[in-house]
C-alpha positions as CSV (number, residue, x, y, z in Angstrom):
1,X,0.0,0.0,0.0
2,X,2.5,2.0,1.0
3,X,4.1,1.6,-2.9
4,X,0.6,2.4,-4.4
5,X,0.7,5.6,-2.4
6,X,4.0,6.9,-3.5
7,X,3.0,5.9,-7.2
8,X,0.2,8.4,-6.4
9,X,3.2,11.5,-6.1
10,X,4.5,10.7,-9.6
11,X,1.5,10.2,-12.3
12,X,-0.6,12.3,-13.7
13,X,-3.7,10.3,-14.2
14,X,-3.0,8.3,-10.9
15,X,-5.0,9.9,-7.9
16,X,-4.6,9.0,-4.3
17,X,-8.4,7.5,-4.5
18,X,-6.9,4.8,-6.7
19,X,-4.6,3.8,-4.5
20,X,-7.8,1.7,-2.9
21,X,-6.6,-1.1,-5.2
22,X,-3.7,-2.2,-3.0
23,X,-6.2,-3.0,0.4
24,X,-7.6,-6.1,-1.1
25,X,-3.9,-7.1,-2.3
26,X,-2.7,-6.4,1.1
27,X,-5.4,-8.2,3.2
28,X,-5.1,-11.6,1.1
29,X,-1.2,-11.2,1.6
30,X,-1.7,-10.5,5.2
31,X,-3.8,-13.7,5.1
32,X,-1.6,-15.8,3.6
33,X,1.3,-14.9,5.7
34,X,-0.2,-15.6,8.4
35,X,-1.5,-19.3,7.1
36,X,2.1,-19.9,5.9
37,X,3.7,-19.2,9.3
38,X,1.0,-21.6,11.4
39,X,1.6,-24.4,9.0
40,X,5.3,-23.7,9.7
41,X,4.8,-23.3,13.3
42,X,2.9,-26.8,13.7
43,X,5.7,-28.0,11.4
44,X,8.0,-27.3,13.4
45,X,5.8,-28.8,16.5
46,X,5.4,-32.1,15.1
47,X,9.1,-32.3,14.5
48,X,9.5,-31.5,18.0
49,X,11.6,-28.2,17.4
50,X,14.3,-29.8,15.2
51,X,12.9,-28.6,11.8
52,X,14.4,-25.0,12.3
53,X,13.0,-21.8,11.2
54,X,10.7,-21.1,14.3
55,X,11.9,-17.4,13.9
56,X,10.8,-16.8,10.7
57,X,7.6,-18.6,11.4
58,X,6.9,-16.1,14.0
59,X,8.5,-13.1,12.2
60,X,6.1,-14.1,9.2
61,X,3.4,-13.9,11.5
62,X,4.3,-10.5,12.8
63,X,4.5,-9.1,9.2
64,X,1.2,-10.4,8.0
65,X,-0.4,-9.1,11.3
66,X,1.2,-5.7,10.2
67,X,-0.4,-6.0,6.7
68,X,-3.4,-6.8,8.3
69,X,-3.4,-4.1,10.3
70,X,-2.3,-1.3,7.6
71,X,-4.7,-2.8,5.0
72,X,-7.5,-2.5,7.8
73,X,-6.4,1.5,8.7
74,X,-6.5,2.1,5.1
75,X,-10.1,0.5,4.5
76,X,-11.2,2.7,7.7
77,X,-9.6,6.0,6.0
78,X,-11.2,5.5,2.6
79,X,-14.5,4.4,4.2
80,X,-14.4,7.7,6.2
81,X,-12.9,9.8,3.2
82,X,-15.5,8.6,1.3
83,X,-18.4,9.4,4.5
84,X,-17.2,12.7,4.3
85,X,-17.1,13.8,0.1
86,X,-20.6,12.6,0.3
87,X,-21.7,15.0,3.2
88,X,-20.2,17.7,1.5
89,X,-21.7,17.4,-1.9
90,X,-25.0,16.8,-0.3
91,X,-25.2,20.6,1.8
């Protein structure tokens, strides 16, 4: 999202509005991180700690808790963004 937004600063016929593209992208990432790293985490559970990687498994987990998180705060901006434009046109 944070990409999308930048793109925003250097094209013309690329507004900040369509920078609502990336929350879908970064919600099913977020998702998927976050599958990934419990199937690695009970991987590594079954193999009773000896399959390795248990910090990335968690770090993979943080990150797609981030993405979550962002992609959530930017659905709540445009949602209130959006709120707002349509009070205004309507007075």
């Amino acid at each position: 999202m944070p990409v999308a937004v930048i793109a925003t600063r250097y094209s013309e016929s690329y507004d900040l509005l369509h920078a609502g593209w990336a929350i879908p992208v970064g919600i099913v990432l977020g998702i998927v991180a976050l599958r990934l790293a419990q199937g690695a985490l009970r991987h590594d559970d079954v193999r009773l700690g000896r399959a390795g990687g248990r910090r990335a498994a968690r770090l993979g987990r943080a990150l797609g808790v981030l993405g979550l998180a962002l992609a959530s705060t930017c659905l709540v901006a445009l949602g209130v963004y959006e709120i707002l434009t349509y009070l205004g046109e309507r007075s």
